[in-house]
C-alpha positions as CSV (number, residue, x, y, z in Angstrom):
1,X,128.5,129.5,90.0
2,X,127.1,125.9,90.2
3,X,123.3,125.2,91.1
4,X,122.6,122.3,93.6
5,X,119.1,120.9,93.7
6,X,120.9,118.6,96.5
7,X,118.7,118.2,99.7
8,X,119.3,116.2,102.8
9,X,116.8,113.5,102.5
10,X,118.4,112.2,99.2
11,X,119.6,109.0,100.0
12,X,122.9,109.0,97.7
13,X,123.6,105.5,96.7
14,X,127.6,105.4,98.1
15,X,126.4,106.1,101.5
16,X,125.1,102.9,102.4
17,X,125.3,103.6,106.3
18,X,122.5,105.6,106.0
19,X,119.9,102.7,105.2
20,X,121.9,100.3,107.8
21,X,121.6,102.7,110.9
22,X,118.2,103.3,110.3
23,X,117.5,99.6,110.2
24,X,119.6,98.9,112.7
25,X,117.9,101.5,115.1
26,X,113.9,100.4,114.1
27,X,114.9,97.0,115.2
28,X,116.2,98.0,118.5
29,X,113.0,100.1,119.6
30,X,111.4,97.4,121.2
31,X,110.2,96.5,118.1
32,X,107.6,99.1,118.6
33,X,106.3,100.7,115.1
34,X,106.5,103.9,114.5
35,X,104.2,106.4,114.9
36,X,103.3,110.2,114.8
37,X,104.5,112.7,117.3
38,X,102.2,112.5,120.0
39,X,101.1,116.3,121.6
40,X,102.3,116.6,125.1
41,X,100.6,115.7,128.0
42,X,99.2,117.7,130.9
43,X,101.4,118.1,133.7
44,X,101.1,115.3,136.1
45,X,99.8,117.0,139.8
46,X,103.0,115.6,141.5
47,X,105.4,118.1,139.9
48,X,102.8,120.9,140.8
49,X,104.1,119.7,144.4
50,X,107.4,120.5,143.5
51,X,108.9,124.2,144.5
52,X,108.9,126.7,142.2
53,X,112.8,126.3,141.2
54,X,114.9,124.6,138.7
55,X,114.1,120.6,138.7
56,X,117.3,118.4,139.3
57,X,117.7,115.4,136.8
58,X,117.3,113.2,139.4
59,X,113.8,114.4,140.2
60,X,112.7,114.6,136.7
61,X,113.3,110.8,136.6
62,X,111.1,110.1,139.8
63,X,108.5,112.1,137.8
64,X,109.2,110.2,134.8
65,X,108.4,107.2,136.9
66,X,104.9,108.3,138.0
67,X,104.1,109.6,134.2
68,X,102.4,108.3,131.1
69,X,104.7,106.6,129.1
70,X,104.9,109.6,126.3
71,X,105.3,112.2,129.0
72,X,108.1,110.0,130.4
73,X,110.0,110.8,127.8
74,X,110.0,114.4,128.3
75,X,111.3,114.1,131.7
76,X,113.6,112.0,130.4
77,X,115.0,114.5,128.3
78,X,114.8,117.2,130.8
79,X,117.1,115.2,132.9
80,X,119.4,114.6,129.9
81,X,119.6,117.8,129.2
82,X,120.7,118.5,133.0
83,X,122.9,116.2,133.0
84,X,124.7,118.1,129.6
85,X,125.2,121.3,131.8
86,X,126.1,119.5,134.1
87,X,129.4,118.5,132.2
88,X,128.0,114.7,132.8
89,X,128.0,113.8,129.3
90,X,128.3,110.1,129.8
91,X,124.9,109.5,132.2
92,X,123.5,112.2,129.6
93,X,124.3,110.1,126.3
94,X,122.9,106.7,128.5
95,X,119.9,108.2,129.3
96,X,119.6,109.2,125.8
97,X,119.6,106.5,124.8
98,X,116.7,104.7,126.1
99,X,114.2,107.4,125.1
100,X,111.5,106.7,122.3
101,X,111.9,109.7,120.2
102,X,109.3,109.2,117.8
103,X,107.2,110.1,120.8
104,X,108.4,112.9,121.5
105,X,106.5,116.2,120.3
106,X,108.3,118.0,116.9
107,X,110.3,121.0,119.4
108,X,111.9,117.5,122.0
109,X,112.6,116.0,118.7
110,X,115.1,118.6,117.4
111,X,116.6,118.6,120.9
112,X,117.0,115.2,121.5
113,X,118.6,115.0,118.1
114,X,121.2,117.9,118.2
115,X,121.8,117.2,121.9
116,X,122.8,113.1,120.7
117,X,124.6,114.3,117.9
118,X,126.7,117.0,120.0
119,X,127.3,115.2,122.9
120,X,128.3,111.6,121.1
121,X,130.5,113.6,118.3
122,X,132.1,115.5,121.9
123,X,132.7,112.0,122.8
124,X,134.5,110.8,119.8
125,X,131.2,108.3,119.2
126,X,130.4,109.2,115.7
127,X,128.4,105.6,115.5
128,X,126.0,106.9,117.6
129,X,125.6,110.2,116.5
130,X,124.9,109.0,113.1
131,X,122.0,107.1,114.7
132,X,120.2,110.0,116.2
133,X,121.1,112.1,112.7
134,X,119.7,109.2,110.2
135,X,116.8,108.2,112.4
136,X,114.5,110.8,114.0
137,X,116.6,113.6,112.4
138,X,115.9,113.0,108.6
139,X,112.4,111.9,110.0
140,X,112.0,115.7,111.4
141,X,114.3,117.2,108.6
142,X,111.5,118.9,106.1
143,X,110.3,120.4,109.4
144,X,113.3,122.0,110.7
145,X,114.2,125.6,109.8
146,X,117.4,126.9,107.5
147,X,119.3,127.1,110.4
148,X,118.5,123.7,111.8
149,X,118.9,122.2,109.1
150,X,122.3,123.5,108.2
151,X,123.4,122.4,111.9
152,X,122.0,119.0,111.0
153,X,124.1,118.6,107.7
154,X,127.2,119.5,109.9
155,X,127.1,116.8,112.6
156,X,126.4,114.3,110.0
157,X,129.3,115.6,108.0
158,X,131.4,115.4,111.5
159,X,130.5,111.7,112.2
160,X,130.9,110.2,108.5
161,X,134.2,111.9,109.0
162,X,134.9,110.8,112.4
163,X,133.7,107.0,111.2
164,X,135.6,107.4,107.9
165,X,133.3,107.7,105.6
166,X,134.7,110.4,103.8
167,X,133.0,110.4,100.7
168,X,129.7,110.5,102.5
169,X,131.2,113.6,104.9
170,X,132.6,115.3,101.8
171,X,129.0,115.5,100.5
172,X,127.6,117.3,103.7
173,X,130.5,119.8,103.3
174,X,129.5,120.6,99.9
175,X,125.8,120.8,101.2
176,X,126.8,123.1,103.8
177,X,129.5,125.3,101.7
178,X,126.4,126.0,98.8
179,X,124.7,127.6,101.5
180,X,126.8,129.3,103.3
181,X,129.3,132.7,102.8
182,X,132.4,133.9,103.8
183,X,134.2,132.0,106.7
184,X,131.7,129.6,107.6
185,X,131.8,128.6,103.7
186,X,135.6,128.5,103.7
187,X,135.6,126.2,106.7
188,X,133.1,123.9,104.6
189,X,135.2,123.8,101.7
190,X,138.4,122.8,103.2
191,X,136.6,120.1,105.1
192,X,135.1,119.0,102.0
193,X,138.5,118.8,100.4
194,X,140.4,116.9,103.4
195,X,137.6,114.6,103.3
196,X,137.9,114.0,99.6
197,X,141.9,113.6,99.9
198,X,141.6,110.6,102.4
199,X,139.4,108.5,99.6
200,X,142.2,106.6,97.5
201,X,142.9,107.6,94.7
202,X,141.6,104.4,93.0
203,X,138.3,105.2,94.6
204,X,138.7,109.2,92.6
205,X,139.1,108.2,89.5
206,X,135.5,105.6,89.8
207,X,133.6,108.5,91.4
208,X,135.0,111.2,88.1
209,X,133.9,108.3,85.6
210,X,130.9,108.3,87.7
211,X,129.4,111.5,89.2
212,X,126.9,114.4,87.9
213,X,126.9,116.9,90.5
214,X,129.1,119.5,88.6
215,X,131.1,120.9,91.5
216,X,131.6,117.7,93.2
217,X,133.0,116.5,89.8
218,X,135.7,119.3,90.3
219,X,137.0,119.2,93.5
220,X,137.0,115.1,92.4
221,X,139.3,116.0,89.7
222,X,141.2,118.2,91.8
223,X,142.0,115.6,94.4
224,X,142.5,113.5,91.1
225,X,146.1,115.9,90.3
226,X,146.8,116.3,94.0
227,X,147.2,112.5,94.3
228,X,148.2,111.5,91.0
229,X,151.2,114.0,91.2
230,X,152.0,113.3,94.4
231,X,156.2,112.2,93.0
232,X,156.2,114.5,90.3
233,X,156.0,118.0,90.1
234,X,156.6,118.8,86.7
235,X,153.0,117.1,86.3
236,X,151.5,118.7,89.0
237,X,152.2,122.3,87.9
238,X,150.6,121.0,83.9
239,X,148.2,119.6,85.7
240,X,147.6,122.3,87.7
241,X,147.2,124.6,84.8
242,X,144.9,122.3,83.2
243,X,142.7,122.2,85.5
244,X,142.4,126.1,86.8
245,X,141.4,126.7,82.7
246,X,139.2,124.1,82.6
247,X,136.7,125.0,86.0
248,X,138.0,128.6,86.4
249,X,135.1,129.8,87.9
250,X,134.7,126.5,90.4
251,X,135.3,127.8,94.2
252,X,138.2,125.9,94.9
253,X,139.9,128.1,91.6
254,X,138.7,131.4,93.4
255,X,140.3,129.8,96.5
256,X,142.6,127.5,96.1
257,X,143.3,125.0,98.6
258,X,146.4,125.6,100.8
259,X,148.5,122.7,100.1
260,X,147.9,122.7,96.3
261,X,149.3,126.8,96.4
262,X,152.2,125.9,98.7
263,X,153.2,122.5,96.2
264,X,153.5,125.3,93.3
265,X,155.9,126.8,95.2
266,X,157.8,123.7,96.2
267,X,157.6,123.0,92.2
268,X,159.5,125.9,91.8
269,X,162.6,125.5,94.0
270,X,162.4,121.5,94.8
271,X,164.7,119.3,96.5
272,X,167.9,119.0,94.4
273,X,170.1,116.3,96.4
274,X,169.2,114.1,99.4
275,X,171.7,112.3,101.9
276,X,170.4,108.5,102.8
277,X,172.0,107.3,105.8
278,X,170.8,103.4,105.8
279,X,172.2,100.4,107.7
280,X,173.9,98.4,104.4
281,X,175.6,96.0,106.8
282,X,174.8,94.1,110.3
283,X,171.6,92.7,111.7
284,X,169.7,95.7,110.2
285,X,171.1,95.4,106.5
286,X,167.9,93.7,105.0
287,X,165.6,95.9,106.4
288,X,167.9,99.2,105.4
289,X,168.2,97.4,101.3
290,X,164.2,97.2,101.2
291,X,164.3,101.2,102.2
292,X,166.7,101.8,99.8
293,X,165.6,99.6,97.0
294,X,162.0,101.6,97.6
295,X,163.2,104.7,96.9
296,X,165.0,104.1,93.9
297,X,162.2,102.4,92.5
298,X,160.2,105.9,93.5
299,X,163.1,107.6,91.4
300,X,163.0,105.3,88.5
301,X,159.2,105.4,88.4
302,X,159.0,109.1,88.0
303,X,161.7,109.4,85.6
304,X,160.2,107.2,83.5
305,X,157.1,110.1,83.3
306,X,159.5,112.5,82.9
307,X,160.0,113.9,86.1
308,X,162.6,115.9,87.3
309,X,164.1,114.1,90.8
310,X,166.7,114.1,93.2
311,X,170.0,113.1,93.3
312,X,170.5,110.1,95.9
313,X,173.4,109.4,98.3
314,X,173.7,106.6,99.9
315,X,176.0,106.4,103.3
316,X,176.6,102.9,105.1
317,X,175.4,104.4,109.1
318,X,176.5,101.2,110.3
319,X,180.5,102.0,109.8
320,X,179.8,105.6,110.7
321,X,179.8,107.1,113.4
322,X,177.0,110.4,113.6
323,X,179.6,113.4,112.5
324,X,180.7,111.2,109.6
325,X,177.5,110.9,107.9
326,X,176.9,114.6,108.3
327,X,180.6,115.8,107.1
328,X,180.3,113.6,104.1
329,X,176.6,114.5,103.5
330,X,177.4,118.0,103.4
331,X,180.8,117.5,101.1
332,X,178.5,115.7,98.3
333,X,176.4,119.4,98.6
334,X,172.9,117.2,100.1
335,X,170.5,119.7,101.1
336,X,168.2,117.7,103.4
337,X,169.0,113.7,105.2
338,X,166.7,110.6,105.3
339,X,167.6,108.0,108.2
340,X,169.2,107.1,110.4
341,X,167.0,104.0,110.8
342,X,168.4,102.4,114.4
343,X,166.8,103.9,117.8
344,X,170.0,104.0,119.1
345,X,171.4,106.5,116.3
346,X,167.9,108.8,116.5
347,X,167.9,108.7,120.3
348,X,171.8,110.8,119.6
349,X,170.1,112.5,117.5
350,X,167.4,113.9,119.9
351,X,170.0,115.2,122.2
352,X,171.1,117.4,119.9
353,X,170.6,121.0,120.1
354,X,170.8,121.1,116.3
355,X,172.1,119.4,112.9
356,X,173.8,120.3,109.8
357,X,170.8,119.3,107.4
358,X,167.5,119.0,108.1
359,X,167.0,115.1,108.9
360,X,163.7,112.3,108.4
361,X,165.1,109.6,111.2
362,X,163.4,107.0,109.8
363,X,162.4,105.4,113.8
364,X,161.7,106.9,116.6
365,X,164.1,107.6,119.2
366,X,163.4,106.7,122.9
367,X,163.7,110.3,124.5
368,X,160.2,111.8,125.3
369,X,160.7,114.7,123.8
370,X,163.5,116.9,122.2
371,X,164.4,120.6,121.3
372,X,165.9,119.8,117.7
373,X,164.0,121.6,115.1
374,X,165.8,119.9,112.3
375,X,165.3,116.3,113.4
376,X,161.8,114.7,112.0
377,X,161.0,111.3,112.8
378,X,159.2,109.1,110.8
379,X,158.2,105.5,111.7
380,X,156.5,102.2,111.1
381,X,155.2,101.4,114.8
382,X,153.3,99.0,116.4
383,X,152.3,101.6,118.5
384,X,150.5,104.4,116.4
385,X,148.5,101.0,115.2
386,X,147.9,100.0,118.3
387,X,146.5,103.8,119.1
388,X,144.2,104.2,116.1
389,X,142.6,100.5,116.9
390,X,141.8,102.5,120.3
391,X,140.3,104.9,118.8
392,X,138.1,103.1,115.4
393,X,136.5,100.9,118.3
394,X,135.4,104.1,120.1
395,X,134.4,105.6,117.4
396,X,132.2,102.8,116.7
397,X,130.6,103.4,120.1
398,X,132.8,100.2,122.0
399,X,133.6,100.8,126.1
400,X,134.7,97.7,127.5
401,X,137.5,95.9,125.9
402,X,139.1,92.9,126.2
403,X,142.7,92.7,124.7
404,X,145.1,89.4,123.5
405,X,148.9,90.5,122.6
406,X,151.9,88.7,122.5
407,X,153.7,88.3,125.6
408,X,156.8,90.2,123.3
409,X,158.6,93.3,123.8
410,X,156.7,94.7,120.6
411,X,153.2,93.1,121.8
412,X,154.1,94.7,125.4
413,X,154.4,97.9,123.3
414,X,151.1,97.5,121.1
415,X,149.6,96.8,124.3
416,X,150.6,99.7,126.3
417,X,149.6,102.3,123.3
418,X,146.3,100.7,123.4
419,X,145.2,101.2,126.8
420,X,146.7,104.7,127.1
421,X,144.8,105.6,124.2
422,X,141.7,103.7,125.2
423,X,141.6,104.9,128.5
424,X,142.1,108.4,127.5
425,X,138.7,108.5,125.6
426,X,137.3,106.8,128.6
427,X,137.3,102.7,127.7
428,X,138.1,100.4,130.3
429,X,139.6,97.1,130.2
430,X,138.1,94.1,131.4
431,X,141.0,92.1,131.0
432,X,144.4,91.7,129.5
433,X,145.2,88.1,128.0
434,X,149.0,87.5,126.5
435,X,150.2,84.5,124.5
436,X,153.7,83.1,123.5
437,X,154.8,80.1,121.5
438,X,154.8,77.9,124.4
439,X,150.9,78.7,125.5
440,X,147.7,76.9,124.3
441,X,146.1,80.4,122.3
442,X,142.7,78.3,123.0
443,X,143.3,77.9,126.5
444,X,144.4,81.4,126.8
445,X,140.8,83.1,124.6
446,X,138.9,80.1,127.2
447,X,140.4,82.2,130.1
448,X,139.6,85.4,129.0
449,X,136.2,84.4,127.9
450,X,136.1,83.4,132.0
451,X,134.2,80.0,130.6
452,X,136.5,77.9,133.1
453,X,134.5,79.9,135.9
454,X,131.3,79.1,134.1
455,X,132.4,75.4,133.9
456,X,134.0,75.4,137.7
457,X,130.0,76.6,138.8
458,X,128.5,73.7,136.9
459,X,130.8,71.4,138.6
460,X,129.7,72.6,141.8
461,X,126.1,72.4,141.6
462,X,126.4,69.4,140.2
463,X,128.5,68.3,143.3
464,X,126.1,70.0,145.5
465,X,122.8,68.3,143.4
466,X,124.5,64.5,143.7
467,X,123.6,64.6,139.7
468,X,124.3,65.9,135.9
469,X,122.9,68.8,135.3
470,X,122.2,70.6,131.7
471,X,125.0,72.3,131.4
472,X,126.2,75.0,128.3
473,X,128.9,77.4,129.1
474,X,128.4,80.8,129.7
475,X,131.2,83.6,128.4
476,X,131.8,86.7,130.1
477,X,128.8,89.6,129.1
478,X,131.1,92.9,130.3
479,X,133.0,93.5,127.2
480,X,131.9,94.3,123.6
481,X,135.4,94.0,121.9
482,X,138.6,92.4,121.3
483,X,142.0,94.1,120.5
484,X,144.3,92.1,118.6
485,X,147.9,91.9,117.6
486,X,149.0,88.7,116.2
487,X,150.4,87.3,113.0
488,X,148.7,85.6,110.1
489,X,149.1,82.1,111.6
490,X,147.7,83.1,114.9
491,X,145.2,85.3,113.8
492,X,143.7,82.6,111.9
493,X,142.8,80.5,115.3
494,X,141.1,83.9,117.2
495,X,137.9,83.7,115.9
496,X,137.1,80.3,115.5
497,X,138.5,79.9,119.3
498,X,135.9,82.6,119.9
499,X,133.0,81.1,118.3
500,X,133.7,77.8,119.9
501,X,133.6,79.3,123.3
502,X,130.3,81.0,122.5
503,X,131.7,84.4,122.0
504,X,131.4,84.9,117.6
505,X,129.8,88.1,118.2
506,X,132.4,90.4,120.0
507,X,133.4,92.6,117.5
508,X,137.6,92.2,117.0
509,X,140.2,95.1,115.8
510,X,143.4,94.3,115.4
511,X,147.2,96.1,114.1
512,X,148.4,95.0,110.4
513,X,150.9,92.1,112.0
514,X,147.6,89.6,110.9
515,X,147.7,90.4,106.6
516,X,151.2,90.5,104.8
517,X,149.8,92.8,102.0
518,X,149.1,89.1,100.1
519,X,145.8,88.1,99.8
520,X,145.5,84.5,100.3
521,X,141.5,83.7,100.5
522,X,141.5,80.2,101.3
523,X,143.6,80.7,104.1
524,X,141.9,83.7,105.5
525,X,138.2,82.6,105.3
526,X,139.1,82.3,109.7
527,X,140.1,86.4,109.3
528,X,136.6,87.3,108.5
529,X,134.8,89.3,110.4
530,X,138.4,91.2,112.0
531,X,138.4,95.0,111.5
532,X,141.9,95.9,111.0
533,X,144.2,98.6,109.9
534,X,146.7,98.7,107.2
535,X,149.1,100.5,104.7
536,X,147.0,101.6,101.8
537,X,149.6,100.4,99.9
538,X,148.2,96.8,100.6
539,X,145.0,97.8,99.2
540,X,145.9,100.1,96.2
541,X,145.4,98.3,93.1
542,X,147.1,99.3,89.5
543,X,150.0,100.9,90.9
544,X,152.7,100.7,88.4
545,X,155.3,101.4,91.0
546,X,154.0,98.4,93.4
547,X,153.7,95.9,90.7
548,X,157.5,97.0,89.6
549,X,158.9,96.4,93.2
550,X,157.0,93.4,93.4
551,X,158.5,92.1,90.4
552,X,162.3,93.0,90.8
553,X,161.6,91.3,94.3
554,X,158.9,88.9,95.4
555,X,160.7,87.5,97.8
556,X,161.6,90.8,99.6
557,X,158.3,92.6,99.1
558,X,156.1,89.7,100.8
559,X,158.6,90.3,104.0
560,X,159.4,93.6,103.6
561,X,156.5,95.0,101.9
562,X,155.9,97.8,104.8
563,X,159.8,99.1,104.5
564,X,159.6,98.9,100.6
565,X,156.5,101.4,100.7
566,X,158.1,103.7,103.9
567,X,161.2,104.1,101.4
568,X,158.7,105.7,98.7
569,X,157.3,107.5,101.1
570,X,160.6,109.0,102.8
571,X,161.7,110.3,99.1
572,X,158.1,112.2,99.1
573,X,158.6,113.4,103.0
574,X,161.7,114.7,102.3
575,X,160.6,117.2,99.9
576,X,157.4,118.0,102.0
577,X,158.7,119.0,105.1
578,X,158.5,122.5,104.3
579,X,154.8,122.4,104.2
580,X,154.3,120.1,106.6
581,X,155.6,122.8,109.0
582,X,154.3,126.0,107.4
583,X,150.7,124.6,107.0
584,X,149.5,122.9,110.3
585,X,147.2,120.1,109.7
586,X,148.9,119.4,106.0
587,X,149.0,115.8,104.8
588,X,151.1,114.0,102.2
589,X,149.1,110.7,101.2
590,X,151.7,108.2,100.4
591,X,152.3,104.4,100.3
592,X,152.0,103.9,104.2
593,X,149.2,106.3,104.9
594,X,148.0,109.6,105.0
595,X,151.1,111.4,106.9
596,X,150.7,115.0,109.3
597,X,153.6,116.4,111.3
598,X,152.6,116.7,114.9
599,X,154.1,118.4,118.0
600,X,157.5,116.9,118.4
601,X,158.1,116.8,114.6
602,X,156.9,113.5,114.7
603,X,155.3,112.0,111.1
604,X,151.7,110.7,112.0
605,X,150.3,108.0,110.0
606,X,146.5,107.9,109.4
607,X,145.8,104.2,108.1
608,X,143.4,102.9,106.1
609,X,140.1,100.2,107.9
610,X,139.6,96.8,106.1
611,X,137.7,93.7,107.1
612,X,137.9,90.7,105.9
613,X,134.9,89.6,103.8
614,X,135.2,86.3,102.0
615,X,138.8,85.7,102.8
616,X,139.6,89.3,101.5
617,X,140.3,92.3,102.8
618,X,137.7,95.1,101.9
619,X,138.5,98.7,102.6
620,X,136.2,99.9,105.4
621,X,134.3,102.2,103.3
622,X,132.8,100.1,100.4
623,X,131.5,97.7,104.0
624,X,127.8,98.4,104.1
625,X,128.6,98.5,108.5
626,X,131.8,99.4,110.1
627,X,130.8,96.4,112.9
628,X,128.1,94.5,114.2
């Protein structure tokens, strides 16, 4: 077994939030300084007035109004405590919030911080979780017992998670799984290893070069032939070998992860032959040759390592009508089908009780659901973007959002995928804002901002005076975000329009539409500051098989660069869908994201967070904060 001499108040040097939050949080006291835990009080004579019976949060408060200022903040947590069992988690978390903990005595200490940490995580707000965890928590940490502290470690390794900081969270797993035994171990470990399998692979092989912490170094290297095989099984299984010899007495060898044991036996009886059924003529054709051109590449790419890979056939589905495809799919001997890719064709499909071969649609089709359990569908949407920007500016503790999307049927889309999700965690929007080719964007951000009310007051008064009167603009103070969805040329005027009208601060997420996988730095010094998410393909660096698609087509691949990487991506599904339905929760990590099968057999993508820093985007977890 491996020794840790790991303890929580190590401050590792790749988890930089740690040093930010706490910052961040000492400023915001009121710049009061910190001090010792100060003993409780006596108990004020007015709550000696009160009947012998449970104390509702709302009288704790009056109390808390008529006390000293540190026994204030006992009621205070009374009543937030109250309010917890109460199911009112949101006046809980507020009140929570304005509490001085560090005047709290040690025992309120612990329970402000676990009651922060579990009712922010509960509300998908790891960002402020982390700041009850990284402030008073590690303050009290020393003091805590066994049990407390192992607790502690596993809200902080929820809300690095949550935030996407998975090296950070994969840490606190191994913390926790050194500790523990049987189950409660197990459950560590295999959140330790999805953690690790969501950093890039580019980001695995710095941390191997890098790290010292023996175990850590193993699962690292694991992750290292997960990823690294990901198109080639004949590797994988060498790998595999390699590395079950080489740390044969490592935990994940005396349990080895799920996936990696069901890949071995996909090794063993792979996909032999694979139907394509792509648009090669009509309005479609482009987008259907970029698929195409991406999964040969794929195939070409792994042959050249000296994989074993499918055979490809190609079918034209725009001069074929459904049965067609299938009967000549099925003559050639294919064993599973990728596409169609119009809505139209998967929409038949969904009304189908059942097909000949199991089938990746490569779009979704418009039905709400269907009872096919061979039809999978796999897509490049506005939407599922649109749904995860809902969900990082949660996450990172936003409410109130305003929103500016095209006035477009795919903007309408984006839009309506936002607010379902957003609304579902419990945001609310202050206003919608749309744009089209034929509206001033300025005009439209001034609107929204609500400074041509501020402007329409000053003309009043000044009316109303008989004189000119100081006048600066005021923006709107009841939202503390922007959604966008725009292209690079749009994007570009957002946030200087923003700080012109006074409003540089508001935080903005947006959907890929604004980066076209081509850094252009000069260009996109107006981009910084936007959080936004993306293929990791965009951000993966050294990839032999990019730079060779890139090459063969420059022209295509600065258009197309999304469909080039789903094509890669639909050769690796299509020989994964076996464990993406035996093992719930599974992943393949591939060109356009981190892919799970969800109810409906429909392919989720996870993206990957960048801003832009310096004209350039920078993957969210090498930024020091995830937003201002």
């Amino acid at each position: 077994m491996f020794v840790s001499n790991y303890n929580a108040t190590n401050c590792h040097r790749y988890i930089k939030p740690l040093l930010v939050i706490t910052l961040t949080a000492l400023v915001a006291a009121c710049g009061t300084p910190t001090q010792k835990p100060v003993a409780p009080t006596s108990t004020p004579a007015v709550e000696k007035t009160v009947v012998a019976r449970a104390l509702t949060a709302d009288e704790l408060l009056a109390l808390a109004q008529q006390a000293n200022f540190d026994q204030a903040q006992i009621y205070r947590l009374r009543a937030a405590q109250i309010l917890a069992q109460e199911q009112k988690n949101d006046s809980a978390l507020r009140l929570l919030a304005k509490i001085h903990a560090y005047r709290l005595p040690f025992e309120q200490q612990k329970q402000f911080v676990f009651l922060s940490a579990e009712l922010s995580l509960n509300s998908g707000e790891g960002w402020q979780a982390l700041i009850a965890l990284n402030n008073t928590g590690t303050l009290i940490y020393d003091r805590m017992s066994i049990k407390e502290q192992l607790q502690f470690t596993l809200y902080r390794a929820k809300a690095y998670s949550a935030l996407g900081y998975h090296e950070a969270s994969a840490r606190e797993y191994l913390m926790l799984g050194q500790q523990q035994s049987g189950n409660e171990q197990m459950q560590s470990y295999e959140q330790l290893w999805s953690n690790i399998l969501n950093i890039t692979l580019e980001d695995i092989r710095l941390l191997l070069a890098e790290e010292q912490h023996p175990e850590m170094l193993g699962w690292l290297d694991l992750a290292r032939v997960r990823k690294e095989a990901a198109t080639n099984l004949d590797q994988f299984t060498a790998e595999l070998s390699r590395w079950l010899r080489q740390w044969h007495d490592h935990p994940a060898a005396l349990n080895l992860p799920r996936d990696m044991a069901f890949l071995v036996d996909i090794s063993r009886s792979p996909i032999q032959h694979i139907a394509v059924f792509l648009p090669q003529t009509g309005n479609l054709a482009a987008a259907g040759n970029a698929i195409r051109d991406g999964m040969l590449s794929a195939i070409l790419e792994a042959q050249s390592q000296g994989a074993s890979t499918p055979k490809l056939s190609f079918f034209d589905s725009n001069s074929f009508n459904t049965g067609e495809l299938y009967r000549s799919a099925l003559s050639v001997g294919a064993e599973v089908a990728i596409g169609p890719l119009e809505k139209s064709r998967v929409t038949e499909l969904q009304t189908r009780n059942s097909l000949p071969l199991p089938t990746l649609a490569l779009n979704y089709g418009t039905a709400p659901s269907t009872d096919n359990s061979q039809l999978f569908q796999y897509a490049i949407s506005a939407e599922d973007e649109a749904a995860q920007a809902a969900q990082a500016a949660w996450q990172d503790g936003k409410k109130r959002a305003l929103t500016l999307t095209p006035s477009s049927d795919w903007g309408g889309r984006a839009l309506t995928a936002f607010e379902a999700d957003w609304q579902k965690q419990g945001g609310t929007i202050a206003e919608n804002s749309q744009y089209s080719s034929k509206t001033n964007l300025g005009l439209s951000i001034k609107k929204m901002l609500e400074i041509d009310r501020s402007e329409r007051r000053w003309r009043r008064i000044s009316q109303l005076l008989d004189q000119k009167v100081e006048f600066e603009p005021r923006r709107r103070q009841d939202a503390d975000m922007l959604f966008l969805v725009a292209t690079p040329t749009t994007a570009r005027q957002v946030k200087p329009a923003l700080a012109f009208y006074y409003a540089s601060q508001i935080p903005v997420y947006a959907t890929s539409h604004l980066y076209n996988g081509k850094p252009d730095t000069q260009r996109d010094q107006d981009l910084n500051g936007i959080h936004f998410c993306d293929i990791p393909w965009f951000f993966e660096e050294g990839s032999a098989l990019k730079e060779n698609i890139q090459k063969a087509w420059p022209k295509e691949s600065s258009r197309y660069g999304r469909l080039f990487a789903m094509g890669t991506d639909a050769l690796q599904l299509a020989g994964r869908l076996r464990m993406l339905e035996a093992l719930p929760g599974s992943k393949v990590y591939g060109a356009t994201g981190a892919l799970s099968l969800q109810e409906n057999q429909i392919v989720t993508r996870h993206l990957e967070w960048a801003t832009f820093i310096n004209g350039q985007p920078v993957m969210r977890q090498r930024v020091e904060s995830p937003s201002s």
